[in-house]
C-alpha positions in Angstrom: -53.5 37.1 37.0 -56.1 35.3 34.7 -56.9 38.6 33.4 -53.1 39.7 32.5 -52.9 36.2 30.8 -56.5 36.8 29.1 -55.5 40.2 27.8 -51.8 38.9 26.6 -53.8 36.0 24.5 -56.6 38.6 22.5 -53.3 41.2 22.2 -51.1 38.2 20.3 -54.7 36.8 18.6 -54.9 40.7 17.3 -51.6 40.7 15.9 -52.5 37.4 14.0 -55.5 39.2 12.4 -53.9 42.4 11.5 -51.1 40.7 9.9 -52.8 38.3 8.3 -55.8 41.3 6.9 -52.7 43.6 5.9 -50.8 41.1 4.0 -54.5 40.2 1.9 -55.0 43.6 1.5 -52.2 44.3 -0.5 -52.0 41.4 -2.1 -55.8 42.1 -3.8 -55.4 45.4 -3.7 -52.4 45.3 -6.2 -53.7 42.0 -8.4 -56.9 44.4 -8.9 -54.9 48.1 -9.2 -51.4 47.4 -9.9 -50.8 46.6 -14.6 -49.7 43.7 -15.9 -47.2 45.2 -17.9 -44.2 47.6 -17.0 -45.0 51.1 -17.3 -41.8 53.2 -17.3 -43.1 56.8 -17.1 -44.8 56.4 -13.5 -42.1 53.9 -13.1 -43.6 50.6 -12.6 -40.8 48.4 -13.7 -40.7 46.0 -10.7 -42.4 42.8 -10.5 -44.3 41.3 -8.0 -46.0 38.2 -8.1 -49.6 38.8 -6.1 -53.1 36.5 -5.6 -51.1 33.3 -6.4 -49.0 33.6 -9.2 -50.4 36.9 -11.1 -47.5 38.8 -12.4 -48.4 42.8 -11.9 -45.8 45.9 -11.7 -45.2 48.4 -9.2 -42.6 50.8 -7.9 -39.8 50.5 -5.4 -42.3 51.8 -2.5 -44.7 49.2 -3.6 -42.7 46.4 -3.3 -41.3 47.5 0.2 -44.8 47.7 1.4 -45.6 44.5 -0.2 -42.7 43.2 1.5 -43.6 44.4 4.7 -47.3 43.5 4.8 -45.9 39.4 4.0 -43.3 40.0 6.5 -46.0 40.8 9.3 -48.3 38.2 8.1 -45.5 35.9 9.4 -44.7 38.0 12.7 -48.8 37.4 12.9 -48.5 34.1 12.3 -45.9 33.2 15.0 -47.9 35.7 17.4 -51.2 33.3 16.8 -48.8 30.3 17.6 -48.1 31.8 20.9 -51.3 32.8 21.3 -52.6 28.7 20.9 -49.4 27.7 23.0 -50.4 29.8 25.6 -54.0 29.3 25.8 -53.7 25.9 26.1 -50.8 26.2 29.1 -53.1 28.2 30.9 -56.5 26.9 29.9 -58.1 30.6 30.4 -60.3 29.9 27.1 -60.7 26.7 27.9 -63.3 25.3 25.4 -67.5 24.6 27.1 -69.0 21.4 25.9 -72.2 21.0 26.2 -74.1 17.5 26.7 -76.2 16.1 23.6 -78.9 16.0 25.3 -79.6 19.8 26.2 
């Protein structure tokens, strides 16, 4: 059982990091590639706001992936909740402390 409970925490501590690596991606990856101004012939009229305030333009598939990359940074984020809630229920990473003196 400790194993099934061991292998349940790293799966929802996985999500955490995925979600929380895809939604920095994107965010940097459009601050550095995405312009600053709208461009209308490749159709880059919508505006996202990326890497704490920075105002940069993308298309409609853009934004939906945007979208979804913040939204799984939060299903992440609830996962790594969990994850701690769980962890701490059933102590099977329970923390070693050694003494000061060793």
């Amino acid at each position: 059982m400790v194993a099934f409970q061991k292998a349940v925490i790293v799966a929802l501590c996985a999500m955490l990091v995925a979600g929380l690596g895809a939604a920095v991606f994107f965010d940097q990856y459009y601050y550095v590639n995405l312009p600053s101004d709208p461009d209308q012939k490749v159709g880059r009229v919508h505006q996202l706001t990326v890497n704490h305030g920075a105002v940069r333009y993308g298309t409609q598939e853009e934004v939906n992936r945007f979208r979804l990359a913040k939204t799984y940074a939060l299903i992440g984020l609830v996962c790594g909740g969990i994850a701690a809630i769980l962890n701490v229920n059933y102590r099977v990473f329970a923390p070693t402390f050694s003494s000061p003196d060793s």
